[in-house]
C-alpha positions as CSV (number, residue, x, y, z in Angstrom):
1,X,22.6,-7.0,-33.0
2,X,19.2,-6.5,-31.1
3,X,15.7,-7.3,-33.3
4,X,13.9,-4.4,-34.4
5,X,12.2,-2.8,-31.7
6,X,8.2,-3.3,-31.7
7,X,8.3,1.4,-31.3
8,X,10.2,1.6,-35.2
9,X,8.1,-1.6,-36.7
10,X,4.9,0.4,-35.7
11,X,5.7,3.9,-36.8
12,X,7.1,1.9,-40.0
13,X,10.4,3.3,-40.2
14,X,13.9,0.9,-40.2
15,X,15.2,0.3,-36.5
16,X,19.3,1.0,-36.1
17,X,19.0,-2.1,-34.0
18,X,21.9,-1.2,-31.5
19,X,20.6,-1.4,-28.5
20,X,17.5,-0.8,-26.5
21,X,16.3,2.2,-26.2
22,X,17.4,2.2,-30.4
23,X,18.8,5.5,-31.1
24,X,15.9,6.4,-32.9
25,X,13.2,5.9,-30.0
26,X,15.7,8.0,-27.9
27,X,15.7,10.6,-30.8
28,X,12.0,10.9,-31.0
29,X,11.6,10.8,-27.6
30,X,9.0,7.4,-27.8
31,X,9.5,5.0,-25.5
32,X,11.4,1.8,-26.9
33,X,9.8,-1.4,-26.8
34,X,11.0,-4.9,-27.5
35,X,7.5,-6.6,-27.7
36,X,4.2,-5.1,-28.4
37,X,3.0,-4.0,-25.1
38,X,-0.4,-4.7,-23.4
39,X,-3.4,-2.7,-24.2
40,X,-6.0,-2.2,-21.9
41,X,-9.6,-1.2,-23.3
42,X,-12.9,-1.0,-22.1
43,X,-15.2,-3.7,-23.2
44,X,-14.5,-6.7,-24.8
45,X,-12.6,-6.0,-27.9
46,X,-10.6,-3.4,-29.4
47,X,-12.7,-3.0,-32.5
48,X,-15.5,-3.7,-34.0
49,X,-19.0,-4.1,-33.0
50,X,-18.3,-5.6,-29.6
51,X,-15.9,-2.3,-29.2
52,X,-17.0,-1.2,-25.1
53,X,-19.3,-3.4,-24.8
54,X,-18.9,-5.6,-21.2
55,X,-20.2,-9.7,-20.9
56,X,-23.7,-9.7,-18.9
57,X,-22.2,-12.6,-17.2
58,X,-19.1,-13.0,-15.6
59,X,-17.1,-16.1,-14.5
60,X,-16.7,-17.2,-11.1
61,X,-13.1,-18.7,-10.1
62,X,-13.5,-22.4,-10.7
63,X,-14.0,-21.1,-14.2
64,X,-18.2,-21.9,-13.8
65,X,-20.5,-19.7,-14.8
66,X,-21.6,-17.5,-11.5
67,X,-25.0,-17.7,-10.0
68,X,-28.0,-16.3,-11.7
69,X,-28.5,-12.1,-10.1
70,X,-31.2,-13.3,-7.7
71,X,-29.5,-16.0,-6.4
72,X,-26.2,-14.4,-5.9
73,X,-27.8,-11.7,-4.0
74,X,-29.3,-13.8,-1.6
75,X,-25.3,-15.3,-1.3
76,X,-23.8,-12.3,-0.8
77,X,-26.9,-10.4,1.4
78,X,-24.9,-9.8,3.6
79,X,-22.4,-7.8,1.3
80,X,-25.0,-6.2,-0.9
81,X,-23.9,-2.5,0.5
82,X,-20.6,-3.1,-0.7
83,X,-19.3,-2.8,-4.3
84,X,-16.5,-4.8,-4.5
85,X,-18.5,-8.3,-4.6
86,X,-20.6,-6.6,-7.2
87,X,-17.7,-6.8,-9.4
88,X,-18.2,-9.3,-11.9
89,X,-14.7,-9.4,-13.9
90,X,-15.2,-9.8,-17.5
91,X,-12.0,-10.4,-19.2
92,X,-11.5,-7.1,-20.6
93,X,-7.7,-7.9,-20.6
94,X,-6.6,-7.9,-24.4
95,X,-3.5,-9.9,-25.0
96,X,-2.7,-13.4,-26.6
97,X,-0.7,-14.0,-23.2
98,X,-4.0,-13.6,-21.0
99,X,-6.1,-15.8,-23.5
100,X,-3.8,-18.9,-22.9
101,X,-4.7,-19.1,-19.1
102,X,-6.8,-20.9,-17.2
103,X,-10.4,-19.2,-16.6
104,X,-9.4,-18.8,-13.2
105,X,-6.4,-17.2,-13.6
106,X,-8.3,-14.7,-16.0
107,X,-10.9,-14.0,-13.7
108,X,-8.3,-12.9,-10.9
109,X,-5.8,-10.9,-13.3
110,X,-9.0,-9.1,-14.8
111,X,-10.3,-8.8,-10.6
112,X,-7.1,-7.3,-10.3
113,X,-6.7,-4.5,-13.1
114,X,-10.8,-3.5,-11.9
115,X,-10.7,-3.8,-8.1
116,X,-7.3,-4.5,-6.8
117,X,-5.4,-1.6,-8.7
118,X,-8.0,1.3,-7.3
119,X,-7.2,-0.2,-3.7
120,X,-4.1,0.6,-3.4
121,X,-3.8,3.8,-5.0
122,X,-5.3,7.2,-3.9
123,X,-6.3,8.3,-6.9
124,X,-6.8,6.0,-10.4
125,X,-6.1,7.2,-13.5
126,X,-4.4,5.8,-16.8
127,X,-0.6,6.2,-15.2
128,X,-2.1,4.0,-12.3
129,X,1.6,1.9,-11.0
130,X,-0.4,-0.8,-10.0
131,X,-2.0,-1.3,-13.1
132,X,1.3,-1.1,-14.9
133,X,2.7,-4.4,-13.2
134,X,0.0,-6.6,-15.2
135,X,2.5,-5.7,-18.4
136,X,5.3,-7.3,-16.5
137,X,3.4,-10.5,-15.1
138,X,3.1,-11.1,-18.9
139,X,6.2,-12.0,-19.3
140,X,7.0,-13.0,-15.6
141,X,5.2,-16.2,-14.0
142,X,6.5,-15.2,-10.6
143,X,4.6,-12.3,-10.7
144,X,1.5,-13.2,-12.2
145,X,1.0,-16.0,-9.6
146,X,1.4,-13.2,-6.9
147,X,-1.2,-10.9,-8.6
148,X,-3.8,-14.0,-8.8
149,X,-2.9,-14.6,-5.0
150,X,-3.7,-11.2,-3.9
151,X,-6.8,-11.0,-6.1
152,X,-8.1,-14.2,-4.9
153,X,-7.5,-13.3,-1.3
154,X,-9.5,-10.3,-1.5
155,X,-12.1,-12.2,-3.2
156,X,-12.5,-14.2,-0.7
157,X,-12.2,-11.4,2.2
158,X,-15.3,-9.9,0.7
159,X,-17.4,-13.0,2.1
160,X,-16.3,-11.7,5.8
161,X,-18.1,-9.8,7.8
162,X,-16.3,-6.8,10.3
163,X,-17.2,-8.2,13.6
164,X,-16.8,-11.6,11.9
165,X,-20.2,-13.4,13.6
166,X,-20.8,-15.8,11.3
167,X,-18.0,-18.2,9.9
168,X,-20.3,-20.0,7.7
169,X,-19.2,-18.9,3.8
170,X,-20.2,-20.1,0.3
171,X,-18.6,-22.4,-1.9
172,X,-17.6,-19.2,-3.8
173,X,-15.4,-17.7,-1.2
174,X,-14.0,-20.9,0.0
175,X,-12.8,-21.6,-3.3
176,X,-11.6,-18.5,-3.6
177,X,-9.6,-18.9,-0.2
178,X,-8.3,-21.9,-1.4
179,X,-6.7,-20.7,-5.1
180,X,-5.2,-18.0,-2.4
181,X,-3.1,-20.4,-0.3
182,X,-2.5,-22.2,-3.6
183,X,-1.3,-19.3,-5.6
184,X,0.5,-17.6,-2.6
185,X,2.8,-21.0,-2.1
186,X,3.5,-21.2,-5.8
187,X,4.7,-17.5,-5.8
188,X,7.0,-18.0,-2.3
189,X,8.4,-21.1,-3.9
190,X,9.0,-19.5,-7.5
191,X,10.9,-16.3,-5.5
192,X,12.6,-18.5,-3.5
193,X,14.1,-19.9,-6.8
194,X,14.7,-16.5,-8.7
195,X,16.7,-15.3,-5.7
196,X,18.7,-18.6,-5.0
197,X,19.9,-17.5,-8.8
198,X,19.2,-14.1,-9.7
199,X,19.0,-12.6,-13.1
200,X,19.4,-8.6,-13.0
201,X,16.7,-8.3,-16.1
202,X,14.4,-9.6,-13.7
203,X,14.9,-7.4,-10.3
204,X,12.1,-5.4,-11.3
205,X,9.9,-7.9,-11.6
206,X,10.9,-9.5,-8.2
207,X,10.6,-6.5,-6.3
208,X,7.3,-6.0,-7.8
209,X,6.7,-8.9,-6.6
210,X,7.7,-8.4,-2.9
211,X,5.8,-5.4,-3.1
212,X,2.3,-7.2,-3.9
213,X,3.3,-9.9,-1.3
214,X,3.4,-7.3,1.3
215,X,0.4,-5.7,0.2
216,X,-1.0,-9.8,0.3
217,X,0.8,-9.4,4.1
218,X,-2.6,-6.5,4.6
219,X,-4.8,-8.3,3.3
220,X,-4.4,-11.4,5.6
221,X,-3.6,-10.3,8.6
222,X,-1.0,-7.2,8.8
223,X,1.2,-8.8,11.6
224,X,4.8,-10.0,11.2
225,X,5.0,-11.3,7.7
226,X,5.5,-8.3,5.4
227,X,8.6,-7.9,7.7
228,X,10.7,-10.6,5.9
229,X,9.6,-9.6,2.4
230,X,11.1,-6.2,3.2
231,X,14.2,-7.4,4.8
232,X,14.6,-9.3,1.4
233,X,14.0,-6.5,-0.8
234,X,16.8,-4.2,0.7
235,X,18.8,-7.6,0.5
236,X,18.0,-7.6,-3.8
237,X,18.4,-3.7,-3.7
238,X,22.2,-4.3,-2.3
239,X,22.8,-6.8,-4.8
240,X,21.4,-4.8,-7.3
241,X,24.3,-2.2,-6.1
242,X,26.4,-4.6,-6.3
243,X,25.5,-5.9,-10.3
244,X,25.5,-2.3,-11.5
245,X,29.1,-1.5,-10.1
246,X,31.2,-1.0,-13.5
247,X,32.0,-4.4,-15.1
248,X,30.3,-6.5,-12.7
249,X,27.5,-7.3,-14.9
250,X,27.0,-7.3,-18.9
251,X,23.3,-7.5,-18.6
252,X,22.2,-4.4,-16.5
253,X,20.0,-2.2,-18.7
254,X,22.0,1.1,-18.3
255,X,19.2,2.7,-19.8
256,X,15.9,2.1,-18.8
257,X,13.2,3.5,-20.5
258,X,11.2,6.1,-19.1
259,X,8.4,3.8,-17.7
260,X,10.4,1.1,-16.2
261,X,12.4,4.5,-14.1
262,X,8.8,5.6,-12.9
263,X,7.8,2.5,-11.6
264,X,11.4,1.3,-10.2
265,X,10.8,4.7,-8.1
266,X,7.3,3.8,-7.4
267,X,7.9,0.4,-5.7
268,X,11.1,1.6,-4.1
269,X,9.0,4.4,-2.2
270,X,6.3,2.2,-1.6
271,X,9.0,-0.5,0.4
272,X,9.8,3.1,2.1
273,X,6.5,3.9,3.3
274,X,5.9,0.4,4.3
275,X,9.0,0.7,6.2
276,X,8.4,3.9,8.2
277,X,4.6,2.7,9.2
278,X,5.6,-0.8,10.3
279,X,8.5,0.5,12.1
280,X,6.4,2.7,14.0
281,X,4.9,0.0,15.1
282,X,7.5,-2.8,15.9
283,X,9.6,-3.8,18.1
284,X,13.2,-2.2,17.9
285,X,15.0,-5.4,17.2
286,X,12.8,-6.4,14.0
287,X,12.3,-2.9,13.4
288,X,12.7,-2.8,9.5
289,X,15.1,-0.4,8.4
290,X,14.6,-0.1,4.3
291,X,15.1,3.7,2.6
292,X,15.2,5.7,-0.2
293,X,17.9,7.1,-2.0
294,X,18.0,10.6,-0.1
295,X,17.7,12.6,-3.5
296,X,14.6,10.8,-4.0
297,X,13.2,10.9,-0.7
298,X,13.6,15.0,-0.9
299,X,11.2,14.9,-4.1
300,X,7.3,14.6,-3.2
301,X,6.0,12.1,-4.7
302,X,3.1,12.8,-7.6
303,X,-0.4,12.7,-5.7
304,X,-1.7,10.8,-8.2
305,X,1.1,7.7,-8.1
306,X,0.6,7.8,-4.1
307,X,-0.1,4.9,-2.0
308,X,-1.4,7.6,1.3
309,X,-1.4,10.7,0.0
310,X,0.8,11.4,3.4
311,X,3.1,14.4,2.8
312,X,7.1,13.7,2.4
313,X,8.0,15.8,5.7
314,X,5.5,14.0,7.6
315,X,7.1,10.7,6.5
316,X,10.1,12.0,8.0
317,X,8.5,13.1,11.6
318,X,7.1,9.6,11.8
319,X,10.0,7.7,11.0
320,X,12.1,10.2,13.7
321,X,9.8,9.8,15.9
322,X,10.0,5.9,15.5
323,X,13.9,6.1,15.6
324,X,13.6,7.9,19.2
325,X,11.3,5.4,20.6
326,X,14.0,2.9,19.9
327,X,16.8,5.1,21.2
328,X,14.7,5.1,24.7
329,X,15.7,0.8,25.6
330,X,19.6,2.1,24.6
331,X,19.5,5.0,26.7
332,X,20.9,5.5,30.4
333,X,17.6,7.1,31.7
334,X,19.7,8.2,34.5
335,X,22.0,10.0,32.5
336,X,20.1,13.6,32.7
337,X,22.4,15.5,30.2
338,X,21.5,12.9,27.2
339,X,17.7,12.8,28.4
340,X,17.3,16.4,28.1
341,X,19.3,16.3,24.6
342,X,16.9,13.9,22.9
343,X,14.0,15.6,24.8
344,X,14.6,19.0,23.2
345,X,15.1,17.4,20.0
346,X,11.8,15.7,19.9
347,X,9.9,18.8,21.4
348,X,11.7,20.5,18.0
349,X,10.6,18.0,15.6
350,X,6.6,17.9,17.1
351,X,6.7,21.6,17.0
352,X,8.1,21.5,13.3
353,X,5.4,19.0,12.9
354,X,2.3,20.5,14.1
355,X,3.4,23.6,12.2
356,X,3.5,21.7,8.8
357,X,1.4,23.8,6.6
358,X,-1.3,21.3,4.9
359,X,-3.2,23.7,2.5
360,X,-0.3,24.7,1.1
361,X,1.3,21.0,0.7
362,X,-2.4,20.2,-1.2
363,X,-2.5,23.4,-3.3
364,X,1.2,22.6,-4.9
365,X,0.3,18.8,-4.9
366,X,-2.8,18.9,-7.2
367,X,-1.7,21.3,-9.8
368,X,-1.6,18.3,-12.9
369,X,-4.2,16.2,-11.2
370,X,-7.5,18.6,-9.1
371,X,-8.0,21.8,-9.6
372,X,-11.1,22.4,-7.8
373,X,-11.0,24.2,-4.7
374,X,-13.3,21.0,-2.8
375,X,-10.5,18.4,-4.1
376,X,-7.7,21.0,-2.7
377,X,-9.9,20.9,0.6
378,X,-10.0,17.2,1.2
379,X,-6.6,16.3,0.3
380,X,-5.3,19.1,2.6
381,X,-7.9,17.7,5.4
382,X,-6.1,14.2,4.4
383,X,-2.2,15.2,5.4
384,X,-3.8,16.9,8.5
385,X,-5.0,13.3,9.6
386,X,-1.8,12.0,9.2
387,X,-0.1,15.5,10.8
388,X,-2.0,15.2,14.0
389,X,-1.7,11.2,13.6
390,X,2.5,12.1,13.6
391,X,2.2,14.8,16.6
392,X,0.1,12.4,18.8
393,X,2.4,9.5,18.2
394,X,5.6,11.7,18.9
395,X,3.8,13.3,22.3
396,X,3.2,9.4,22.8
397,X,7.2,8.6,22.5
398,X,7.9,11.9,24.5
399,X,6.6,10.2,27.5
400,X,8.3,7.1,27.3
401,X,11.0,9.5,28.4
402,X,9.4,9.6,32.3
403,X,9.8,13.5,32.5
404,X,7.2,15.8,33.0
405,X,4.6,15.1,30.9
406,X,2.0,17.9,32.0
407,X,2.8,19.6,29.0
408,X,2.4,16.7,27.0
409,X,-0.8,15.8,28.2
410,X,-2.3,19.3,28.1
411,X,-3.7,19.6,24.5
412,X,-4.1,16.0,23.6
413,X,-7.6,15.7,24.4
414,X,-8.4,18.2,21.8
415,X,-5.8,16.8,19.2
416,X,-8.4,13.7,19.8
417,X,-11.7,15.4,19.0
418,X,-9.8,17.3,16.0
419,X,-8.5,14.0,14.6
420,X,-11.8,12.4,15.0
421,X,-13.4,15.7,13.1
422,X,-11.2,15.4,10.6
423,X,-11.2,11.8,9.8
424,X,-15.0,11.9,9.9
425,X,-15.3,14.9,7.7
426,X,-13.7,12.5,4.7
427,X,-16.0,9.9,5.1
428,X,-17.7,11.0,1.8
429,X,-14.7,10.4,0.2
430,X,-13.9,6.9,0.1
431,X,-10.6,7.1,-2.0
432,X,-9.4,9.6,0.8
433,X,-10.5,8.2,3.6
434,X,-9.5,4.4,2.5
435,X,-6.1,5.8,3.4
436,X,-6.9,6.7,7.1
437,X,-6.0,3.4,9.0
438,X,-3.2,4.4,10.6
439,X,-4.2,7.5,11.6
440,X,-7.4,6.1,13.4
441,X,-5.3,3.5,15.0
442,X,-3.5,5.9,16.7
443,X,-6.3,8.0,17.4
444,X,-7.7,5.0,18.9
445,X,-4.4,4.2,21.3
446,X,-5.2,7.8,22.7
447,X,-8.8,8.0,23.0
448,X,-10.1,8.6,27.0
449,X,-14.1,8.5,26.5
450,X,-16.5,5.3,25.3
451,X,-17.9,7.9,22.9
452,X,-14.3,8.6,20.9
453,X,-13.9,4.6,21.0
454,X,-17.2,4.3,19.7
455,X,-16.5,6.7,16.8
456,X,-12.9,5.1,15.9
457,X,-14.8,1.3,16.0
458,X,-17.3,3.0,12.9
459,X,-14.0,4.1,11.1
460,X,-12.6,0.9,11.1
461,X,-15.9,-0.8,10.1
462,X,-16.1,1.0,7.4
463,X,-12.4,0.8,6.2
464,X,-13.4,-2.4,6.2
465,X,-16.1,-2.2,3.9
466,X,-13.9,-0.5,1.7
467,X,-10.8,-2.6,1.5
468,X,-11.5,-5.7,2.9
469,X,-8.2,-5.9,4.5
470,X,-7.7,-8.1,7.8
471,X,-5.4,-5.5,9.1
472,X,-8.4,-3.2,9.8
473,X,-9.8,-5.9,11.9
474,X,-7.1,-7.2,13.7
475,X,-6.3,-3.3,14.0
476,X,-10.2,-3.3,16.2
477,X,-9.2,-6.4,17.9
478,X,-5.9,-4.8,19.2
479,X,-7.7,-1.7,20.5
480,X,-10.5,-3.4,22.0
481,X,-7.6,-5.2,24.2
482,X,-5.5,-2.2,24.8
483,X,-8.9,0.0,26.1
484,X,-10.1,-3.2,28.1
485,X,-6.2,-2.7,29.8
486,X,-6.7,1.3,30.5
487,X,-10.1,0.2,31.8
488,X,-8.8,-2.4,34.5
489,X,-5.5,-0.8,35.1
490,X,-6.1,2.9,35.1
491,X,-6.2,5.7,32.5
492,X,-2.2,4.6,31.4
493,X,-2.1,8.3,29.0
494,X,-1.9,10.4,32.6
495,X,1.3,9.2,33.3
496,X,2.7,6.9,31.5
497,X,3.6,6.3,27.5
498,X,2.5,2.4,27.4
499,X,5.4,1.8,24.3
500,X,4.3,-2.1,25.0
501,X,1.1,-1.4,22.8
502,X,3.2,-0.8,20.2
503,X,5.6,-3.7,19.7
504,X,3.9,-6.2,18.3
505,X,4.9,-5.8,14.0
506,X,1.7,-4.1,12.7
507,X,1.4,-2.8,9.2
508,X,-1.6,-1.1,9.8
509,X,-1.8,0.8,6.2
């Protein structure tokens, strides 16, 4: 027999006991919890006369008291633009479990449920995911340590600079760098040991986990790494098949309650998305090959639990046009009957692309979330980014096949300036356009004039200011390269694909 569930002791009523969900939650239609869960306020306390009210003075990571205003102004001078190292956590986190920490560890959890949450999210609000997975840390060391690692890596990003000029940082954001490595090795070591001998109560909390240490992946370079974490979560997810198979495990929750469903699907779509961006740009034999269940991956996903905001269908286009760049090192390119096959098939797909209606995707996306006809605007203007983005990428691939490539080449010059128009057109939105790495990137792979390579470099700088991810800047170093190439070798778009750009691993989300 199960303790009385923390939902019946509340509402004062006797719990059946039986299971969880108890039959009475599931009657009532409440969710069923075991423990009281965490409550997040604003302010301080939950009552009384410190009710909403936030600490003048926050704490720095060592757990010392920061610098007084003026002085960490003149620290962070070169920052002062930027809100994120204006954020001063408080401990506004209200549980027993948070109060036992370390000051450190408080400073970062509470960094991360006011800063790290609204990153990677397009729109906050009170069902934010992200947000959600500070309930499970509380109960899961594993993931706590990965939350204070991420925090404390974007902590100590925020002491960069884009063009990265000056090296010289404070004692702030070297410490800071520091409880990064420190945290990040404790949370490799401590998954290393949950999967040598997993328990299926905690898969959710370990793919949380790999999630956040692919997101760590963005924030710290964006290259290679967040590879292996998703090779390892389709290796739980088949494991997880294999627990759930009828008598293979006594343990599996059968029924989940409705919160742990939404954010099971909310980190298995995210592994997805990360999987169809960082395939588009890897090599084909480390190209990551994680995916949805395909009921799931028909459903679009609620705008306001996205990651990108970028449309289902369009997922799809990219991820095609990913699976046909790889197809081209398998194929006999003198073999002229199965050319001309996987050419019409990819002239189909950009033309279904490019017709992909993105007014209409935004109007049925923002029903329960926007209503106003400037919100509908700007979210439409997002999935064009990403639909152009997807039809310059696949006219990119389309090439690779060495046909003619005239009609190719005709209209990308004005794809260009439209994607450029676009993307600077959501510049006043910063939750919106924090989104729009990977369609510069690839607007930045085409562009054919200094002035277009100009304009993508002030995108990335201020992505950068924005997220403070290293992928944005190792995303300028790349292009930088590839445009010093077209310089020295010739404009490589007239007649050639130049796939090799593209091979390299980048997550560039």
């Amino acid at each position: 027999m199960h303790a009385a569930c923390w939902t019946c002791r509340s509402r004062t009523i006797r719990c059946d006991q039986t299971s969880i969900p108890c039959a009475k939650c599931e009657k009532a239609g409440l969710e069923c919890f075991e423990q009281r869960p965490l409550r997040w306020v604003k302010g301080i306390a939950i009552r009384g006369k410190m009710r909403g009210r936030i600490l003048g003075e926050g704490l720095k990571p060592s757990g010392e008291h920061l610098p007084a205003q003026p002085e960490r102004k003149e620290i962070l001078h070169s920052r002062a633009k930027s809100s994120a190292t204006n954020i001063t956590p408080s401990f506004a986190l209200q549980d027993p479990c948070i109060h036992s920490l370390d000051r450190s560890s408080r400073f970062y959890l509470d960094y991360y449920n006011i800063r790290i949450t609204k990153l990677f999210i397009l729109y906050d609000s009170e069902s934010n995911p992200f947000r959600s997975l500070l309930t499970y840390a509380m109960d899961n060391s594993t993931l706590r340590k990965c939350i204070i690692a991420v925090s404390a890596r974007h902590f100590a990003n925020t002491g960069q600079s884009f063009n990265q000029t000056d090296n010289t940082l404070s004692p702030l954001f070297v410490n800071a760098n520091l409880d990064a490595l420190h945290f990040k090795r404790q949370t490799i070591n401590a998954l290393l040991l949950s999967l040598s001998n997993p328990v299926p109560s905690q898969k959710d909390a370990i793919m949380a986990t790999i999630l956040l240490l692919i997101f760590l992946d963005l924030l710290e370079s964006g290259i290679e790494g967040w590879k292996y974490h998703l090779h390892g979560a389709e290796g739980l997810i088949n494991l997880s098949r294999s627990l759930s198979e009828p008598g293979a495990s006594e343990y599996v929750n059968s029924k989940p309650g409705e919160t742990i469903q939404e954010t099971r699907r909310f980190v298995t779509r995210q592994l997805s998305l990360v999987s169809t961006f960082g395939g588009a740009l890897s090599g084909s034999k480390s190209s990551p090959g994680f995916g949805t269940n395909p009921d799931e991956s028909r459903n679009q996903e609620s705008i306001i639990r996205s990651f990108l905001g970028c449309p289902v269908f369009l997922l799809g286009a990219i991820r095609y046009f990913s699976n046909q760049r790889h197809v081209i090192e398998t194929l006999n390119m003198h073999d002229d009957l199965s050319i001309q096959k996987h050419v019409r098939d990819t002239l189909t797909m950009l033309e279904l692309t490019a017709k992909f209606d993105c007014l209409e995707w935004a109007s049925k996306s923002v029903q329960s979330s926007v209503s106003s006809a400037g919100e509908i605007q700007k979210l439409s203007l997002l999935s064009e980014a990403y639909r152009t983005a997807a039809v310059l990428y696949g006219k990119r691939v389309l090439r690779a096949f060495k046909t003619s490539t005239e009609t190719v080449a005709s209209d990308s010059e004005d794809l260009i300036l439209r994607l450029l128009g676009v993307i600077g057109s959501l510049k006043c939105d910063p939750a919106l356009f924090k989104c729009l790495l990977w369609p510069s990137f690839i607007t930045g792979l085409e562009c054919q004039t200094h002035g277009e390579q100009q304009a993508v470099m002030g995108f990335l700088k201020m992505l950068w200011d924005l997220t403070f991810c290293l992928n944005v800047i190792n995303a300028s170093k790349i292009l930088r390269d590839h445009w010093k190439r077209k310089d020295f070798d010739g404009n490589l778009a007239s007649g050639k694909s130049d796939l090799n750009v593209i091979e390299q691993g980048w997550l560039l989300i």
